[in-house]
DRENDO-839672 format. One record per residue (C-alpha): residue in three letters; x negated, y, z. Coordinates in steps of 0.5 Angstrom, whole numbers, plus 2048, in hexadecimal, padded with zeros to 3 digits. Layout:
N
alaXYZ/...
This chain:
396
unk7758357E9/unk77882F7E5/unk77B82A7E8/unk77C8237E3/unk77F81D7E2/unk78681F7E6/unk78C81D7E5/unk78F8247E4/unk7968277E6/unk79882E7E3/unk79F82E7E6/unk7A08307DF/unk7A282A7DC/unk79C8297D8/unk7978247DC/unk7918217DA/unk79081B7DC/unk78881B7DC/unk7858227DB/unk7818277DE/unk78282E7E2/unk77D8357E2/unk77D83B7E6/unk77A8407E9/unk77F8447EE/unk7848437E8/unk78583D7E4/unk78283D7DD/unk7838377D9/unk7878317D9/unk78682B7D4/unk7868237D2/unk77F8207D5/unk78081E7CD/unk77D8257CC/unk7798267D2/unk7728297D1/unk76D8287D6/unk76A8307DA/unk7658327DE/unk7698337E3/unk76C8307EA/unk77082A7E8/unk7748267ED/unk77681E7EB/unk77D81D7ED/unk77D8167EB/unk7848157E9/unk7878197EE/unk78D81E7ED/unk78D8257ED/unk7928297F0/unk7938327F1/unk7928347F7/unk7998347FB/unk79D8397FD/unk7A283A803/unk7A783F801/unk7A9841808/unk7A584080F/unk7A2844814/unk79C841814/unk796847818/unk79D84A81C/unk79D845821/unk797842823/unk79683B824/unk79683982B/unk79883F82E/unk79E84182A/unk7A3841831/unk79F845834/unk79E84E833/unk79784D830/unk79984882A/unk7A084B829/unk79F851824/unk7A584E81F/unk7AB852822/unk7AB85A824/unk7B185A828/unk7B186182A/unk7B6863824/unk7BA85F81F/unk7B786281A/unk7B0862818/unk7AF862810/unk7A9866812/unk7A4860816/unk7A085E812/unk79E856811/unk798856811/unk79785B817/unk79885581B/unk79684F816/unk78F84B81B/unk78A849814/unk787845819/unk78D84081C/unk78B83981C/unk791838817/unk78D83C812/unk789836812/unk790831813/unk79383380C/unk78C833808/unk78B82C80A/unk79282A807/unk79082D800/unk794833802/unk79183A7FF/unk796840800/unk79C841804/unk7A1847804/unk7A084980D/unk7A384D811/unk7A8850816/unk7AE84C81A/unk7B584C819/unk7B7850820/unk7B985681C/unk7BE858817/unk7B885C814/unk7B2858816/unk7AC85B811/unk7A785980B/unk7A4852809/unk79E852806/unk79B84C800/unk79484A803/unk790844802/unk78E83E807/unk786840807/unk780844805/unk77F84980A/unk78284A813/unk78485180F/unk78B85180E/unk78B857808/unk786852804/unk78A84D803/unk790850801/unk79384F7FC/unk7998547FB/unk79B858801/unk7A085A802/unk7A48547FE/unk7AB856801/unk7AF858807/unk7B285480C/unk7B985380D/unk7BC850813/unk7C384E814/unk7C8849819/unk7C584681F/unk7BE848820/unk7C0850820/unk7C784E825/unk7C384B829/unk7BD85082A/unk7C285682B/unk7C885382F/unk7C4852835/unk7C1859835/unk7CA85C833/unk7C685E82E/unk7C985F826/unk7C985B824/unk7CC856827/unk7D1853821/unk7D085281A/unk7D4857818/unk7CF85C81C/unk7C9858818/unk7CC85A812/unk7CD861813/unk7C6863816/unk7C386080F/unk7C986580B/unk7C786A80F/unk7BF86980E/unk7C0869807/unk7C586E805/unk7BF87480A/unk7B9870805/unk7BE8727FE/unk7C0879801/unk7B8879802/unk7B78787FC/unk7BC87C7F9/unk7B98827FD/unk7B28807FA/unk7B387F7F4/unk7B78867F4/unk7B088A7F7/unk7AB8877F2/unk7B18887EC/unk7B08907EE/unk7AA8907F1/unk7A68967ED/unk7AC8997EB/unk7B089F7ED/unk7B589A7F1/unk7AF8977F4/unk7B28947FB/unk7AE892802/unk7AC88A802/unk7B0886806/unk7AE88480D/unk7A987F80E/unk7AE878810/unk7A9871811/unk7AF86D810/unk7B287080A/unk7AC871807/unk7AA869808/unk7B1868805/unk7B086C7FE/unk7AC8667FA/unk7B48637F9/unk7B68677F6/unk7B08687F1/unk7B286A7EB/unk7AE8667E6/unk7B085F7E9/unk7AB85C7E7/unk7A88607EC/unk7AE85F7F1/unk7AC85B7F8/unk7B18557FA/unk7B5856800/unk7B584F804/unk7BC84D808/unk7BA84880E/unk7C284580D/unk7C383E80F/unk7CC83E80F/unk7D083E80B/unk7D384480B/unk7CD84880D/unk7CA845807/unk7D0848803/unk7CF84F807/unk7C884F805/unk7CA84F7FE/unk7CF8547FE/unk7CA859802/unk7C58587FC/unk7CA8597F7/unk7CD85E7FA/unk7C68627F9/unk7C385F7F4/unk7BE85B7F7/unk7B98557F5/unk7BB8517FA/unk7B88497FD/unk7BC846802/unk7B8843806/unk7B983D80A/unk7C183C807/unk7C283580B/unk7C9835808/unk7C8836801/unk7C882F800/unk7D082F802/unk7D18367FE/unk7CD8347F8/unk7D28367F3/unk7D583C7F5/unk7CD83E7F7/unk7CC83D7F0/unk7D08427ED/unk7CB8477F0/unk7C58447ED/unk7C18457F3/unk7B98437F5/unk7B983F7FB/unk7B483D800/unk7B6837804/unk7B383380A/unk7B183280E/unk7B382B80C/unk7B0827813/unk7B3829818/unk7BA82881D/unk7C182B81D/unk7BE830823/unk7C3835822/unk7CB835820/unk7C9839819/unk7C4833817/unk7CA82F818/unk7CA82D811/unk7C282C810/unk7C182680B/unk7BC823807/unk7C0824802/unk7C182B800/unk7BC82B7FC/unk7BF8257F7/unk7C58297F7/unk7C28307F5/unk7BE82D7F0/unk7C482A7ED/unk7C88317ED/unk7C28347EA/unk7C08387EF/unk7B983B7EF/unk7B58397F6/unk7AF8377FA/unk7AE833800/unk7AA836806/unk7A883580D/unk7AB83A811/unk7A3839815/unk7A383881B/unk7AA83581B/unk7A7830816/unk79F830817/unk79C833810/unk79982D80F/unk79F82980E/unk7A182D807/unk7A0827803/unk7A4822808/unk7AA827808/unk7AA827800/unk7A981F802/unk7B0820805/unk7B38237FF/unk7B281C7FB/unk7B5818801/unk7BB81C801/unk7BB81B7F9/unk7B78217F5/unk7B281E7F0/unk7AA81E7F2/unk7AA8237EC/unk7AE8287EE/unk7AC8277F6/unk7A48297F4/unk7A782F7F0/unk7AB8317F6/unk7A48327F9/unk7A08347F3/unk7A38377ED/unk7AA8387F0/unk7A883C7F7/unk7A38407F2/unk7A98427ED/unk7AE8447F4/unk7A98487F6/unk7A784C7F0/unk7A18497EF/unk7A08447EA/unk79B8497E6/unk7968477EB/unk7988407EE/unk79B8397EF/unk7998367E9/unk7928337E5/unk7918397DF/unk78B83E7DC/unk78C8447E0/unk78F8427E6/unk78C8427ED/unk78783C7EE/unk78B83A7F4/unk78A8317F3/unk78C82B7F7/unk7888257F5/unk78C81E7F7/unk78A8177F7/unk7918157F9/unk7988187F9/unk79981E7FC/unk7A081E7FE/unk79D816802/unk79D81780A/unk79681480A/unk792818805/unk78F81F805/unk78A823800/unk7848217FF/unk7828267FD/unk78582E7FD/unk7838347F9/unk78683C7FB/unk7848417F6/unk77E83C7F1/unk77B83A7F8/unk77B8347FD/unk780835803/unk78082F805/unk77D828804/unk77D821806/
């Protein structure tokens, strides 16, 4: 497939204002329509419009809760509130390919999302990297999975517990359930590593015992880091943002902070720490006292302080569809339109490891496109025409 006369937007500085895109499931030549030579094969005129890469949100719950029926048990599969900690549930065991809002996010320009389990526990479980479209199964639209474990702290956990008199009930308890968990997994790995060093040896020892939730939290501590899955802390206060922070140094994690609606009043000792940061979702009200301090403006300041981050939906509190618009809030809050478009695109890609694959308009990366006749981050425009893996998703 090739598509011509487009305005192209890598999302890596070097725009060609008038060129031409071929692909397969991969993107496999970029260039000037100066050099453009005409092939036997299908070929789409984009008559002067603009080509963007697919749109990534780098945090929502998109497939967990079902659209229309997400306060009712049919549609609520985001949150086992069995058990504070979970890091064994998988994503992609409750993700429904086949919720309308699949549909939703395609229809947008958004091609892939980081999706999984809620905030009710302080260990809530695995998120997977998948794409909007292309199959109804989910295990043929992921992308990475899982791509991290899920980390709650401040009200959500508090709330969920205090009503059962149930650990935990204070931030305190929060932390120290996390600790717990983390330090079972390390002497877990400890063991393992010590059966497999002596096994087939006069000193051989027995396997340690099957444990799920240990088991589930060992790619953290991967030894090759390159390797090594993210730990994501759902934290909006200050202070939570700060526990997450000494939590993940403490054990040596790649972290995300998720959410960090205070970042923006704590930026510059936040910057010390150099952390990722997926912020959002931008559209929304104050609706609880730790979304206290939520401003359009957090991501202004945050990029003014150096600190790598994308922007995210949180769907369904912000539907999926409204990535764009939430990026759109940015620029009113005083982050340039550049740098707004990276926070769903190229940016989102690097805070969630995956910039090898996504997030920009280059040979070898996935053939996720958007094609625009407008500006995407314009409240009237949509895509005319979205590709997912080399072929079309969505189309006007």
């Amino acid at each position: 497939m090739i598509i011509k006369n487009v305005k192209i937007i890598t999302m890596t500085g070097n725009n060609i204002e008038n060129g031409y895109v071929k692909f397969t499931d991969k993107i496999t030549e970029i260039g000037d329509m100066n050099d453009y030579v005409p092939l036997i094969e299908e070929t789409l005129d984009g008559e002067g419009k603009t080509i963007y890469p697919g749109f990534i949100d780098a945090h929502c719950h998109l497939g967990m809760w079902s659209d229309g029926l997400s306060m009712q048990l049919e549609g609520d599969d985001g949150n086992e509130t069995t058990d504070p900690s979970t890091p064994h549930l998988r994503a992609i065991d409750s993700i429904n390919a086949m919720d309308k809002c699949f549909a939703d996010a395609v229809s947008a320009g958004v091609t892939a999302v980081c999706t999984g389990v809620g905030s009710a526990n302080p260990i809530g479980g695995s998120f997977a990297l998948i794409k909007t479209a292309g199959s109804v199964r989910v295990d043929k639209l992921i992308i990475k999975n899982p791509i991290a474990i899920k980390f709650a702290l401040g009200e959500n956990p508090k709330a969920t517990y205090n009503d059962r008199d149930e650990a935990p009930v204070t931030r305190m308890a929060t932390a120290a359930i996390i600790r717990e968990q983390l330090q079972k997994a390390l002497r877990y790995k400890k063991d393992l590593d010590e059966y497999y060093a002596k096994k087939g040896t006069d000193d051989e020892i027995g396997r340690p015992d099957f444990d799920a939730k240990c088991e589930a939290l060992l790619p953290l501590f991967d030894y090759d880091k390159k390797r090594r899955l993210k730990a994501h802390f759902h934290c909006h206060r200050a202070d939570d943002i700060f526990t997450a922070v000494r939590i993940a140094k403490e054990f040596d994690l790649d972290y995300v902070l998720i959410h960090c609606t205070d970042g923006g009043i704590i930026a510059d000792e936040l910057a010390e720490d150099d952390p990722a940061v997926v912020l959002g979702p931008l559209m929304g009200d104050r609706g609880k006292p730790e979304l206290a301090h939520h401003d359009i403006k957090t991501p202004k300041t945050l990029f003014d302080s150096g600190i790598k981050f994308a922007i995210c939906t949180d769907h369904p509190e912000t539907p999926i569809q409204y990535l764009p618009l939430t990026a759109a809030l940015a620029v009113r809050g005083g982050l340039s339109r550049d740098e707004a478009l990276k926070a769903i695109t190229i940016g989102a890609a690097e805070v969630l490891g995956v910039s090898d694959r996504l997030g920009s308009v280059e040979v070898g990366k996935d053939a996720d496109l958007a094609l625009f006749s407008g500006d995407p981050l314009d409240l009237t425009v949509t895509p005319d025409v979205v590709f997912v893996n080399g072929k079309i998703a969505f189309k006007k």
